[in-house]
C-alpha positions in Angstrom: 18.0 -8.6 -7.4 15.2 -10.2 -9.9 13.0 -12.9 -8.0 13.4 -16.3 -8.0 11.2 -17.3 -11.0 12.7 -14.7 -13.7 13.1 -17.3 -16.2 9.3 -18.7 -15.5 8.4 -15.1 -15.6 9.9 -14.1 -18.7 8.8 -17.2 -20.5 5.1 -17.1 -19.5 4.9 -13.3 -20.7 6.8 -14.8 -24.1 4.4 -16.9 -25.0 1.2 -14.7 -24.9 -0.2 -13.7 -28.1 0.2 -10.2 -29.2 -1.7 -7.5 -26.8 -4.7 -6.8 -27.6 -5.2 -2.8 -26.3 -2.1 -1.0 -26.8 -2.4 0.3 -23.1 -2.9 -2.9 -21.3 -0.1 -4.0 -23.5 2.7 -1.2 -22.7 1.5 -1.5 -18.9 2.6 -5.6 -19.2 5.8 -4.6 -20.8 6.7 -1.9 -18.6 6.2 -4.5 -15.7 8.3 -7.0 -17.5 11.4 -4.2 -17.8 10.8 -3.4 -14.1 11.1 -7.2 -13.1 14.2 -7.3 -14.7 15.7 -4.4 -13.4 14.3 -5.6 -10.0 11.9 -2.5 -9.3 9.4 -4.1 -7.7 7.3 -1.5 -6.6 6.8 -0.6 -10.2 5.9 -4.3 -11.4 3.4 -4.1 -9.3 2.3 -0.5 -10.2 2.7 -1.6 -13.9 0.9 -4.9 -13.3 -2.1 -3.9 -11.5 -2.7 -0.8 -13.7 -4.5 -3.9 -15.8 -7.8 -4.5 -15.5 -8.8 -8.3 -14.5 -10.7 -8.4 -17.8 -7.7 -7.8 -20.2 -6.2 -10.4 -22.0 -2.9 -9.6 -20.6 -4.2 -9.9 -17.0 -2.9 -13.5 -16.1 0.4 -12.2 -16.8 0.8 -9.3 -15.1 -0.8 -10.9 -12.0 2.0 -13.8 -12.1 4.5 -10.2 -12.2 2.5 -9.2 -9.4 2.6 -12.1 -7.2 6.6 -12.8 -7.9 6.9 -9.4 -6.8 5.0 -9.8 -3.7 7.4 -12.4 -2.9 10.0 -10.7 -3.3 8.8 -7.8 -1.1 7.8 -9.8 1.8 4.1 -9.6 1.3 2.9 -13.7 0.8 -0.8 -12.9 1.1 -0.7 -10.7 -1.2 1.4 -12.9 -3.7 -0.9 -15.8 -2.7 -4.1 -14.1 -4.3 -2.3 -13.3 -7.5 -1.4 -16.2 -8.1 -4.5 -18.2 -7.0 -6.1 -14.9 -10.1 -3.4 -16.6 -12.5 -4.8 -20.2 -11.6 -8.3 -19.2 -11.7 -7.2 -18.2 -15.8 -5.0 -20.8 -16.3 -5.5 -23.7 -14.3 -2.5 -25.8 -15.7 0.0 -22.8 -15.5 3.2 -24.3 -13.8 4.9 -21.2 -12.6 1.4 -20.1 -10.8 1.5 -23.5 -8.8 4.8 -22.9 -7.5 4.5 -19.5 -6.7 1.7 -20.5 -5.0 3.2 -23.3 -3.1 5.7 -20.6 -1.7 3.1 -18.0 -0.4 1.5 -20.8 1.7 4.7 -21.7 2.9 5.9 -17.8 3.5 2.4 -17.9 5.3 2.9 -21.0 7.6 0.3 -22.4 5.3 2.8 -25.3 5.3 -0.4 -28.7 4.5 -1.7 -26.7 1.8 1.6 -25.5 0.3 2.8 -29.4 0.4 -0.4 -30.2 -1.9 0.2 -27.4 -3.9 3.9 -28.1 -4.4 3.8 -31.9 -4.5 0.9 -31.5 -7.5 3.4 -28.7 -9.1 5.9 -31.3 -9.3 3.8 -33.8 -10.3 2.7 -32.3 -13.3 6.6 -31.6 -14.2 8.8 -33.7 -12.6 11.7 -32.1 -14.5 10.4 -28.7 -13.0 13.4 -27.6 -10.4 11.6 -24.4 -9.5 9.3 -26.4 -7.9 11.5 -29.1 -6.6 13.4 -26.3 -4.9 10.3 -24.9 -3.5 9.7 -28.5 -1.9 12.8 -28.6 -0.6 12.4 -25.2 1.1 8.9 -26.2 2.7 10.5 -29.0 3.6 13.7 -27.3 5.3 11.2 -25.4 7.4 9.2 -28.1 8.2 12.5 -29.6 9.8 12.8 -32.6 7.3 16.4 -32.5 6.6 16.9 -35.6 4.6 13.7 -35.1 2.5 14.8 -31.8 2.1 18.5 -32.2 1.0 17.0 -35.0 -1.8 14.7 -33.1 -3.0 16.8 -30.0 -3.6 19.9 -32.8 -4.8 17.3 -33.6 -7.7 16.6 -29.9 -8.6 20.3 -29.1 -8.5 20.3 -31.6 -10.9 17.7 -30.6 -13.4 19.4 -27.3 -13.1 22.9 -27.1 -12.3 24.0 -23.9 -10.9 20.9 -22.7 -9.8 22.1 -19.9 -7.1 18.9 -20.3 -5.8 18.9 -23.8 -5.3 22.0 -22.9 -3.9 20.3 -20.8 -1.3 17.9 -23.6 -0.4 21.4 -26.0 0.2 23.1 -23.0 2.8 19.6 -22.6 4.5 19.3 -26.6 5.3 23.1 -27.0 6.1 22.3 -24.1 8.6 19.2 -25.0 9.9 21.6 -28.5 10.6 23.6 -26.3 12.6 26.8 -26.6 9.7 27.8 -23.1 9.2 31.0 -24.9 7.8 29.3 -27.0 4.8 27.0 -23.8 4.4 30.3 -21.6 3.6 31.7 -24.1 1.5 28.1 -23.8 -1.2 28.7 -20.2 -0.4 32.3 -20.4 -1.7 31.8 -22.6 -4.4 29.0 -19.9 -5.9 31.3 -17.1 -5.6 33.9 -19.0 -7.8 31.3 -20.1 -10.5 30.1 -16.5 -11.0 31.7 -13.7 -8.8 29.7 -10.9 -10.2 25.9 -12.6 -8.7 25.2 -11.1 -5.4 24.2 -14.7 -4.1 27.0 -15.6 -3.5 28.3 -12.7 -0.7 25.0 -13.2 0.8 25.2 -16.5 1.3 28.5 -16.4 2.4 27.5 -13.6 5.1 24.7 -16.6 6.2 27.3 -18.8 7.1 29.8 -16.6 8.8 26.6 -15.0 10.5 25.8 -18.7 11.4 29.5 -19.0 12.5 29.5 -15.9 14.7 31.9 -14.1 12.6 29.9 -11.2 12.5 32.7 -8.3 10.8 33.2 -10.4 8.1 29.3 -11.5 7.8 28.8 -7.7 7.5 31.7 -7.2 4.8 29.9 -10.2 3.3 26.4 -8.7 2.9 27.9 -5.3 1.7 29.3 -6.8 -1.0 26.2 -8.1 -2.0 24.8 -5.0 -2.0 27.7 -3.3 -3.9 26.7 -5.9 -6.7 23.1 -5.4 -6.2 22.1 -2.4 -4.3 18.0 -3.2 -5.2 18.8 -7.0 -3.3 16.3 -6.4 -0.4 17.9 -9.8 1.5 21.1 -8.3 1.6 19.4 -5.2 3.0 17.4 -7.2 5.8 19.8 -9.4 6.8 22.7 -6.6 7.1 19.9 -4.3 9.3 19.4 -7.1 11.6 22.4 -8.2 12.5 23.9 -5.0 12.9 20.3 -4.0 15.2 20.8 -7.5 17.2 24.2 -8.4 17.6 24.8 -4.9 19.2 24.2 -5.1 22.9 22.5 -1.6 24.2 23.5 -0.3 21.0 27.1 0.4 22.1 28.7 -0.1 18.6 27.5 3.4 17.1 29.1 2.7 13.5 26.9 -0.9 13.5 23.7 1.2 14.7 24.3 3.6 11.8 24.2 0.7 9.4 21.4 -1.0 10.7 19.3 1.9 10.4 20.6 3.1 6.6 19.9 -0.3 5.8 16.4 -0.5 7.3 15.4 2.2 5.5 16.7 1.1 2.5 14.7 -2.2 2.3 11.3 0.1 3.2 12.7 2.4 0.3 12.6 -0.5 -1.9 9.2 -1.4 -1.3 9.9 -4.1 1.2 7.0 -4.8 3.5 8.1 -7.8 6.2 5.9 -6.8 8.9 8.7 -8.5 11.8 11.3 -6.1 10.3 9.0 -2.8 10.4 8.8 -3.8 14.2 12.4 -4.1 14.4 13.2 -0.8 12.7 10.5 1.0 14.7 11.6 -0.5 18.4 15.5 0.7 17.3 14.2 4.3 15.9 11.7 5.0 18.6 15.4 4.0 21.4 16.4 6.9 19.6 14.4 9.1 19.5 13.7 8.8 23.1 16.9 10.3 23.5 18.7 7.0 24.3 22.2 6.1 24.4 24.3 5.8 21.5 27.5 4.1 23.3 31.2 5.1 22.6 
């Protein structure tokens, strides 16, 4: 699954000039192919292979920090992209990104400066209108949140991550109903993006209709087997919603799927705990149920 700011990504590394050392310059494009492909592990292998003095540096970093994101690592992501800033002061996608790895971090004050000065400087920017929106969803400000995410759903209609932002607020609102419905009407608009079987496995999750939440989720994966949310999500349901681990063929799954988002690179500290607590039942010797 490529992170949310591909586009800003691809267009920052589009407009640097020419590289200047031919191995600083195959490292950044090497990164680029591997945030496409959504190998994040080697964007970040690729990316910090160059040194902080290249030309090419600001770049990779912004590779780096998206990828951090993605990977569940927001202090990490945070001093990339404060690196990017610290190059490029006015660079728009750095601001966001940064706005999100305060708000990943709880850093909530800070990331509403960042975030509100990010879409200041480009009120036409959605990215960063979406990442207001999400602050704001977690800062339990429905109605700021829903208008600020109407207004980047209208600078960029379609947006399936915007769309993401929408299902988390009508959920956090306790309306797994509305949520399915955005979930739907993604699937319909494009029913080859793993978005939209994720988002639909939120709602039913959200609606206690866990089999089809878990049919939901493996979809996404079958579209998308690098998307590390479809991973997580499909671990932890199948880990939590499984009293004393009766149901042997949802234990199975939340273990393959565990350590398929470690496999990945993923590195959300809760969800090592999780997988550890369920592995070390196990290896105990304890019950697996029928």
């Amino acid at each position: 699954m490529k992170s949310l700011a591909l586009a800003a990504a691809l267009a920052l590394v589009a407009v640097a000039p020419r590289a200047a050392r031919a191995d600083a310059g195959a490292d950044l494009q090497a990164a680029v192919a591997a945030f496409q492909a959504g190998d994040y592990k080697k964007v970040l292998a690729s990316s910090e292979a160059i040194s902080a003095e290249a030309a090419e540096a600001a770049k990779a970093r912004y590779l780096a920090g998206e990828a951090y994101l993605v990977l569940g690592d927001p202090s990490k992501a945070e001093e990339a992209f404060r690196f990017v800033l610290s190059k490029k002061p006015a660079a728009q996608p750095a601001k966001v990104g940064l706005g999100r790895a305060l708000t990943a971090q709880g850093s909530f004050d800070e990331a509403d400066k960042a975030l509100k000065e990010a879409v200041a400087a480009d009120p036409k920017d959605a990215a960063a209108k979406r990442a207001l929106g999400e602050l704001l969803i977690v800062r339990n400000d429905l109605p700021a949140a829903d208008k600020v995410l109407e207004e980047a759903w209208k600078a960029a209609p379609g947006d399936v991550f915007t769309a993401r932002a929408m299902v988390e607020a009508r959920m956090k609102a306790d309306e797994g109903d509305k949520a399915l419905v955005i979930a739907q009407r993604v699937i319909k608009a494009d029913a080859k993006h793993p978005m939209g079987p994720i988002l639909q496995g939120l709602a039913l999750e959200k609606m206690k209709k866990d089999d089809e939440a878990i049919k939901a989720y493996e979809k996404a994966i079958a579209l998308d087997d690098k998307f590390l949310d479809a991973h997580k999500n499909l671990a932890i349901l199948c880990h939590t919603r499984n009293p004393t681990y009766a149901d042997r063929e949802r234990t199975a799954k939340a273990m393959k799927h565990y350590a398929r988002y470690f496999e990945l690179g993923g590195a959300d500290e809760s969800l090592k705990q999780m997988y550890d607590q369920l592995k070390g039942f196990f290896d105990a010797g304890g019950a697996t149920g029928k």
